[in-house]
N, C-alpha and C positions, 0 to 999 in steps of 0.2 A: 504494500500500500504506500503511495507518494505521503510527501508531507501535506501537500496541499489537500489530498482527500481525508487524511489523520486531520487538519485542521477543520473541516466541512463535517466531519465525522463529530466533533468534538463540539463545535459551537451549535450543532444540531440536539444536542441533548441539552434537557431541561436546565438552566440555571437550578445550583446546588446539587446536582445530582452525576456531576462530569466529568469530578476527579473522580470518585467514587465509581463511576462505571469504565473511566478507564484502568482504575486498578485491577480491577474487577477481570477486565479483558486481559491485562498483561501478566495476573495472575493463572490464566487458564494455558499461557505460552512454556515451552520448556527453557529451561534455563540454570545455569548452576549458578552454586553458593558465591564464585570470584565473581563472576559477572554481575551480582544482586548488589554485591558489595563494592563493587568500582561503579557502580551507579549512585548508589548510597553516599559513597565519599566523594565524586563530583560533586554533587548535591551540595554536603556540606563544604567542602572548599570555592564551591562559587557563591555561597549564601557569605563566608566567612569575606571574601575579597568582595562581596558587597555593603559588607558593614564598613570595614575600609574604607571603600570610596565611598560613604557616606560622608565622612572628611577630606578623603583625599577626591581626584579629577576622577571622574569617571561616572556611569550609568552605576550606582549603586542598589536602585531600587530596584533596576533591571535585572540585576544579576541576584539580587535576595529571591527574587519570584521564580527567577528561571533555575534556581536551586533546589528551593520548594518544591515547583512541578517536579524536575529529578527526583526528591524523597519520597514524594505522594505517590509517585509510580510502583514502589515498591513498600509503601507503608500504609497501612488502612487507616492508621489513624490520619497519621501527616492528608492523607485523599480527605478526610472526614471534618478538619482542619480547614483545609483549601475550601470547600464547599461551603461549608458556611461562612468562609469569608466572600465567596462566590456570592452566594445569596443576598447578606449583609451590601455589598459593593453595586447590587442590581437594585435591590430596595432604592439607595440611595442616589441610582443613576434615574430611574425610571422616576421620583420625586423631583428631581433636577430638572429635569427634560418635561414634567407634567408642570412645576414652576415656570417656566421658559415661555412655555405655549401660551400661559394665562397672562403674561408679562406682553406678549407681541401682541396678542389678542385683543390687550386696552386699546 
């Protein structure tokens, strides 16, 4: 599967329920123990050089999220995590955007 259909795949499923189903699939794939765990520690070493550049130059909040997803893939909780902050960040986008409307509206 391309990245582009894993991305169509992924924003097609319900807000809060998208880490959680992809773990869910990447749990059903085979795979050994190095492999779970060189994912695991990217994860955290790009979460960790994102707190970093949260001082220093750089996409820090980029690399904190794109670490996350790496942990979530392989952690039910970290997926469970991710999801309600999923949910949490749609709540607050879709109040934003229902504010916006009623603002251009006057």
């Amino acid at each position: 599967m391309t990245l582009s259909e894993q991305w169509k795949h992924f924003t097609g499923v319900p807000s809060g329920r998208r880490f959680i189903t992809r773990y869910r699939a990447r749990r059903g794939q085979q795979g050994s123990l190095l492999r779970k765990s060189l994912i695991v520690s990217a994860g955290l070493l790009l979460m960790l050089a994102g707190v970093a550049m949260l001082v220093l130059p750089g996409p820090g909040m980029v690399a904190i999220v794109v670490g996350a997803v790496f942990i979530a893939e392989e952690s039910r909780i970290a997926a469970h995590i991710l999801d309600r902050i999923d949910r949490w960040g749609t709540r607050i986008y879709t109040r934003w955007r229902a504010r916006r409307a009623a603002r251009s509206g006057d």
